[in-house]
N, C-alpha and C positions, 0 to 999 in steps of 0.2 A: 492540475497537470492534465492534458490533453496527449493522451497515448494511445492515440488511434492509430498511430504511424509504425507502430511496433517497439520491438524491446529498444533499438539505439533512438526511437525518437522518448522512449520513455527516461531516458539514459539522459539524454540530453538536456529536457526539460528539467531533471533532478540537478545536476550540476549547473543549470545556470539558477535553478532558484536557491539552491544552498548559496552560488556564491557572493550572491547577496546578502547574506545574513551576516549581523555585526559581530560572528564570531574570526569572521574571514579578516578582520580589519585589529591593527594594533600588536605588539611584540607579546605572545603567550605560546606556551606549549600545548594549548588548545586551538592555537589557531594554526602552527605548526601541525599540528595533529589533521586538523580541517581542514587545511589546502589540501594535505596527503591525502585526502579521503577524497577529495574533490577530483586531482591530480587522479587516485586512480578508477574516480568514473570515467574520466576522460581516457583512458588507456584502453578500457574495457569498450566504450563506445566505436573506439575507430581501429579494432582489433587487434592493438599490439597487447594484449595481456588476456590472453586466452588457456583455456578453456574458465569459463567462470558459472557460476550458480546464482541464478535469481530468483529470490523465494516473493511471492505476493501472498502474502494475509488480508485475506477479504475477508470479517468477520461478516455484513452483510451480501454479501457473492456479488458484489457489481461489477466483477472483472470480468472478461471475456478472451481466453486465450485458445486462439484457434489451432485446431489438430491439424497438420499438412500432411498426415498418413492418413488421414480419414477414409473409409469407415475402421482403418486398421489402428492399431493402439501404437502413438507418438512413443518410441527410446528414448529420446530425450525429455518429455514432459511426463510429471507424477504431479498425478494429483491425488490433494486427502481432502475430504468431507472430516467434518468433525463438529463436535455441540460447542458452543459460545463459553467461555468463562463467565461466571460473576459478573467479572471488571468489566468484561467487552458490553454485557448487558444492560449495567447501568453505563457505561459513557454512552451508550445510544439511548438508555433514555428508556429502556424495554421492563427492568427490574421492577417498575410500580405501572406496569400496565394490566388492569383488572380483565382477563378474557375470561373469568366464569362468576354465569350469573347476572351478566354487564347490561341485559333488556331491562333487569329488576331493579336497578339503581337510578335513581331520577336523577336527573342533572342540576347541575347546582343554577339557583336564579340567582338573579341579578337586581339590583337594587335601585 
């Protein structure tokens, strides 16, 4: 997703790549459920369903959401810091990374 463009191009990009997913396709109350959901990005993007709440979890921060009050503190954006879970740790892959000690341990050869 390329969301340089802001929250409705982030919006955008979100409902057209869900509506492609093979949940959108075939008679189910899951897919009833995912047009709705799709149905109301689209509401939210072109402002008939307002006021709304977009949360971004960036467990490694690679978001970037700029203050338009700057240097003064954005009303409508809260942001929280906080430490990684477990879970978020090992999906990235972080959980068996050796940072103490790690000069002392020779690399593994090759054969």
């Amino acid at each position: 997703i390329n969301a340089e463009y802001g929250v409705e191009g982030l919006l955008t990009d979100c409902f057209q790549s869900l509506a492609k997913c093979p949940f959108t396709h075939g008679e189910s109350e899951t897919r009833k459920t995912f047009q709705n959901f799709i149905q109301s990005l689209k509401e939210i993007c072109s402002g008939k369903r307002l006021p709304f709440t977009l949360i971004i979890d960036d467990p490694v921060a690679n978001s970037y959401i700029q203050n338009l009050c700057s240097p003064g503190a954005d009303p409508q954006l809260k942001e929280e810091i906080y430490e990684r879970t477990w879970e978020q740790n090992e999906e990235l892959g972080l959980n068996d990374i050796n940072t103490e000690d790690y000069e002392s341990i020779s690399p593994p050869t090759t054969n």
